[in-house]
Every structure is written in C-alpha cells, then in structure tokens.
Phi, psi and omega in degrees: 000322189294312188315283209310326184271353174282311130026280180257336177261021143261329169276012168248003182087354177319280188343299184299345153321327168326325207259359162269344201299171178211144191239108160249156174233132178258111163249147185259118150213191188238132213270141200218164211256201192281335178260043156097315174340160169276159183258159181239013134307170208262147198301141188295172200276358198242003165253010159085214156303067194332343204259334218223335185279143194264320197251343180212119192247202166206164175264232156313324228236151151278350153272356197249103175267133182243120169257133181234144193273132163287171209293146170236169171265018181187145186299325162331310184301288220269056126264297220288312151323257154027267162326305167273354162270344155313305196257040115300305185294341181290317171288349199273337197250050175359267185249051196253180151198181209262156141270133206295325222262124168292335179286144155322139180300177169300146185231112176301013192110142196310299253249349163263028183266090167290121174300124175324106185279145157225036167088186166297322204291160183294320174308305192295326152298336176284288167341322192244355135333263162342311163301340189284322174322284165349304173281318188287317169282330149272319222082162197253331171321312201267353185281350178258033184260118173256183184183167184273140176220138196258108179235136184237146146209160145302152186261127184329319163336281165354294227276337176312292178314306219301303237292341155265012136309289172316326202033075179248109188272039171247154172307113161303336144309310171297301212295305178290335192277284187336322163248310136029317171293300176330296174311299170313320193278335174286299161338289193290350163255002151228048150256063199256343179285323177286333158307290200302309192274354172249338151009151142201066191197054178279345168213177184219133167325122137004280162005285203298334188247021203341079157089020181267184170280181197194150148274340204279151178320185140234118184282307184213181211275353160258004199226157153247169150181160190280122196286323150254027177318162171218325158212102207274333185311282178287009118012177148284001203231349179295207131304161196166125174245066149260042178291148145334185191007229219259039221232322192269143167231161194228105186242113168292141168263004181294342166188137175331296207286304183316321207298293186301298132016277186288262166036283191300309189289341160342286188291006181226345200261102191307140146302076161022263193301316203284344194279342200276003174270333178113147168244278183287110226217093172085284194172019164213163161320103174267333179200157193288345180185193180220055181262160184314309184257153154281327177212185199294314184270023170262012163260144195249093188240156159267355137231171173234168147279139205228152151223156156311104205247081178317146174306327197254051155212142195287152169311318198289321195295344189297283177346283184298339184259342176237033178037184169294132144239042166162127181295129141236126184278135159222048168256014208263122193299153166278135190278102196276358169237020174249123174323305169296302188115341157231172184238163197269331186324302196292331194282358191265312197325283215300346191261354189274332192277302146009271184308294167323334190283332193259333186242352176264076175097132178274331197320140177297146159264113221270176165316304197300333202285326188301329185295309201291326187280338189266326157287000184292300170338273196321295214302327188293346171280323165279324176212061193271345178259006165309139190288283191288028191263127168242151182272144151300098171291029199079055149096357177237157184260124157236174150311124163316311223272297172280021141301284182307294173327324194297307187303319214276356171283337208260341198294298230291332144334291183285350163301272189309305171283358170282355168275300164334321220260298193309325194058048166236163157238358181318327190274333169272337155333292186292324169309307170337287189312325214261336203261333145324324177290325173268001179238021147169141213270359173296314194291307143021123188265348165285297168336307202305279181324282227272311165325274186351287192296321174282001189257328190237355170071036162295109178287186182296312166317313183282310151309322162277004167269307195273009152276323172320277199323298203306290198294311162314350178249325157312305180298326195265018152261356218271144205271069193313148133268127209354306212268349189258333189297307195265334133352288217281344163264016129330284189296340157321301175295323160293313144359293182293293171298350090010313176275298188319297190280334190286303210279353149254026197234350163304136176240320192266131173320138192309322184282349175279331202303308184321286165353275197319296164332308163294314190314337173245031160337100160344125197272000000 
C-alpha cells in the first residue's frame, strides 16, 4: 500500500514539492566554566538579549544557552546556520565552553544552578517567574538536561496538491492541522526508532541524582550508567509530568480541538499539591499560578504542534485561531561527537521518518495504546540495545531489531521515490547509514559512549569534558561565514534595542500583566 501510494504522489508532483519544505534546529547547551563547573555568569553581553534574539536564548538555567536556526530550505542549510551560530557563541563566550553532552557536568547541589534572568520587563518577569515555578515544583536539577529539538513543515503548496490526491474537500487550514496530527500521532508511536539510532546518553554523572537510589549501575565511583541504555535523557530519570493525583498530565492527539481541550484544562484546573506551595509568597512570586500546568510549555512531550506564535500569545490560543503551521521533535539527545551535536545523515533520516509518518495510517490513539507508546519510550531508552528487550509492536510484543526491519523495508520504499523525484540520493544514504546501526550496535552513538569510556578509563564527566574542549578548539579554526556572521550580530544588536523598547512601553503592573495574559486563555 506505502509503494502504490508513494507512487501516486509522484506522479501528481507531490514529491517535488519536498524541496520547499523548511527545517529548523533548536540546540541546547550548556555553558561551563574551564574545570567543568555550570557557569555562573550572567548570559554575555555580545550575545545579545535572551528575551528578544531570535537566534540565541537560554533556556531554564542562565547558563543553558539555546541557539535556534531560522526556518531553512534544506537540512544542509539549517546545519550550515547552526554550525555559525557555535562560532559566534564561541566567540561571545571566551574562555567558558559549550557542554558536549545532554546529560549534565558535575552538578553542586539544586541552588548551584542559576535560574534564567530576562530582564525588568513584565514579560522577562513572567519568564523567569515560570522557571522559579519549575524549581518548586521539580527541582532545577532535571531542568538542566539539554537537547537537540527538530522543527519541520511542509510547503502549502505541498499541502494543495497532497489534499487533492486524498481527495479531500476540507478548508485548508483545517486540512493541514489535520494531518500535522496525523503525523504527530505516528511521530509519537514510532519514536522510540530515533531513541534507539540516536540515543547518545547511556550514562550520567552521579551528581545529577544528587544522592536518590537508582537502578543504573555504577560504571566508576563517578559515573552511573544503563548497560543497555540508550538515552537515560528521555528515561525515567528525564523531564516528565507523569506525577500522581492531580500533578499528571495526559494530552491527546487525536485531533487540534481535542489537543487544546486537554491543554486548557492543565492551564486552568488548580493542583492540590502545587497550591500548597504558595503563587504570591513573602512579597514575590514562587510560581505564575498553582495550576497542573503554569503554561502551556511546561508539558513535556517528545513532540509537538507549533503555530506561528507572538511572545504576548498563549500557544493554545495561537493553535485555534491559526491552525499547525509546524511539527517539533524534542527527543533528539545532543550528539556527543558532533561539534554541533547533530549530523546531516540524521537531519535527512528524521525528514524521511517525517513523510513517512503522514502516509502510514490516520489512526486515533486509543488510552490504552497512549500507556504502550510511553513504555515503548521508557523501555528503548533504558534497555534499547539489550538483544532480548521487545517492543509493543501493532498489537504484539516484538524484537527490537525486527521491529526495526519492519519500519525500515517501508522508509526505503518511501526513500527511493522522494530521491527519485529529487533527483537525490540523500534518503537513501541516510537509511543506508541508520540501517548499519542496527546490524550492528558498536556504531550506535549510545554504545560509542560506553566504548569510549571503558577504552579509555573514562569517567562520563572526563569524557564529555574533553570532547567539550576538542569542539571548542574546532570552532576557533572554523572558517565562519561572513554574511551569516554578521546576520547574527545584527540581530544581538537589535535584540538589545528591543528589550529595551518591550520594558519601556510597560504600562501595568506585574500582577494585572499576569491577570491579563491569563485572562486570554481560550474559551
């Protein structure tokens, strides 16, 4: 059925459409000082505004620096972005370096973590409001796990042809979020194959669990790790809203309306446990409300529906009035042997697994089936390279391995006509490459790791320092380029006059701003 309908959408010109699509990359890390340490410094001044740059933020932590990529027309591109915002940061962030690794450096205690700052403004204030939220509610510790996050779309174009292909008479806008689900729900039951070939985080400093119990191992009297892990990031031990009572969240995908529906009530339905922590406390904020969720992004999925989204609009409400214009994967571990943290072989894999994800099946997710995708998860991150661990499968328990084979007979289908179309060979390259991993597990960037360390009597911590140093010295030969270079510190510099103009056009006090900001939840 995948042949006959791949097929058909070459032969209407879908395919070629492909070459419109646009690929962005978020990557996270973390800035560390020369003995390894998280820095405690203030994000620098020559990287421009955290609250207003379009190309270099931070994340939870004022050390978690995230540089994100503008939307590109080829995974080439948005690598080749990528690649010169490292070496811009490289340069803004002197004798600090980037951490190769997504799991954390040694870590001092939850209180040695600095929380992000964004300034005076009521916005910059909500913000670093929502990280304190964070901390009260989790701890800062599991908030300093970074990662690579995938953002795709199709080009409208695409979607004009596919929906008459589909022979679908819906409002195009209704027509694209519709399947943008369709994908996402595919996304989410076969992304335990991007856990498994990308995984690259099988161990962790000690630190990081700062003193709970464990099943993981003790690799050295500093390191823990999973004998067959593959990415402990996306674990049990990760980010996570799957708490008890009134604490757990369950967000459907079965459709945009279902999707905001389960959202809202996050965002409007109080918590027990979080009110007894206090919102206005002493005379400041400990968390923006004492709702399941404080905001939208404070649910943890490994993917999402993205809309074109203004700072002063709630995500859900943009998503109803403006439908999915774009997918984000965020399971992807940062790539410990990659300077960047990803490679282009994988940014081709994930747009082929994409495509795939839109033609193999419409199906709904049923509860039970939503519990069987989070054990898929859990389990391929902890014991995804064990020989005898099997997956929930189409209704069956199988081998990982033939699990795989199953998907990767149907990508190489759907490989071969978008290259065809393309007059490429990329899709299939890259399967090539991914299908090595599975007939054999040394190539594995989680295995890599675990070699690495036992070949060199590497704690986790000694290794991901001294690959940290090596991309650092990689970036001060990197030949940057100009016109892109000088982009991105354009936008530093606007960035700042920006910040400037949002904290000096506050009119309201932070708690009506708050007021407000909520008040326009969707009804």
């Amino acid at each position: 059925m995948i042949d006959k309908f791949c097929e058909n959408l070459s032969s209407q010109s879908c395919l070629l459409e492909l070459k419109e699509s646009s690929i962005g990359i978020e990557k996270e890390s973390l800035r560390v000082d020369e003995q390894g340490k998280i820095s405690h410094k203030r994000h620098p001044q020559r990287l421009g505004s955290s609250l207003t740059n379009s190309f270099i933020t931070t994340d939870y932590s004022e050390a978690l620096i995230e540089m994100v990529t503008p939307p590109c027309k080829s995974g080439k591109d948005a690598i080749f972005f990528l690649e010169n915002l490292h070496s811009f940061v490289h340069q803004g962030i002197q004798e600090e370096s980037l951490w190769a690794s997504s799991m954390p450096c040694i870590i001092d205690g939850e209180k040695s973590i600095p929380i992000a700052y964004y300034g005076e403004s009521n916005l910059g204030r909500m913000k670093t409001t929502y990280r304190r939220g964070l901390d009260s509610r989790y701890g800062r510790i599991m908030q300093v796990i970074s990662g690579i996050h995938y953002n795709f779309s199709f080009s409208e174009n695409f979607w004009l042809i596919y929906r008459e292909i589909v022979k679908s008479k819906e409002n195009i806008d209704d027509f694209i979020s519709k399947n943008y689900f369709i994908i996402l729900r595919n996304l989410l039951r076969h992304g335990w194959v991007l856990i498994y070939l990308f995984g690259c985080s099988p161990a962790i400093c000690k630190s990081y669990l700062d003193g709970k119990r464990t099943d993981l191992k003790e690799f050295d009297r500093f390191t823990y790790y999973g004998k067959y892990a593959t990415s402990l990031r996306m674990g049990n031990i990760g980010y996570q809203n799957n708490k008890e009572k009134d604490m757990g969240v369950i967000v459907d995908y079965n459709s945009l309306e279902n999707y905001i529906e389960s959202l809202k009530r996050a965002i409007t339905n109080e918590s027990s446990e979080y009110k007894k922590i206090g919102v206005l406390k002493d005379g400041y904020y400990k968390q923006l409300n004492s709702y399941i969720l404080q905001i939208e992004n404070e649910y943890y999925s490994s993917v999402r529906p993205k809309s074109s989204s203004k700072h002063n609009i709630n995500p859900i409400r943009s998503l109803k009035e403006n439908g999915v214009k774009y997918i984000e994967i965020r399971s992807l571990d940062n790539n410990i042997f990659s300077p960047i943290g990803i490679e282009h072989d994988q940014v081709h894999f994930i747009e082929l697994l994409i495509i795939y994800c839109l033609i193999c099946g419409s199906e709904e997710i049923t509860k039970e089936e939503y519990g069987l995708i989070q054990e898929n998860l859990f389990g391929v991150a902890h014991f995804g390279r064990d020989q005898d661990f099997k997956i929930n499968s189409k209704g069956s328990r199988n081998n990982v391995i033939k699990a795989l084979e199953v998907i990767f007979q149907e990508l190489e289908i759907v490989a071969s006509y978008i290259d065809s179309s393309l007059n490429t060979s990329n899709y299939i390259d890259s399967l090539l490459l991914q299908r090595q991993k599975i007939q054999n597990q040394d190539l594995l960037p989680s295995k890599r790791v675990l070699d690495k360390m036992s070949k060199e009597n590497y704690s986790f911590f000694e290794l991901s320092m001294e690959l940290s140093t090596d991309h650092k010295k990689y970036f001060k030969e990197y030949q940057a380029n100009k016109k892109l270079i000088d982009l991105i510190k354009n936008e530093c510099k606007d960035s700042v006059t920006k910040q400037k103009n949002i904290e000096s056009h506050d009119t309201a006090n932070f708690d009506d701003f708050l007021h407000n900001y909520f008040s326009k939840v969707i009804t």
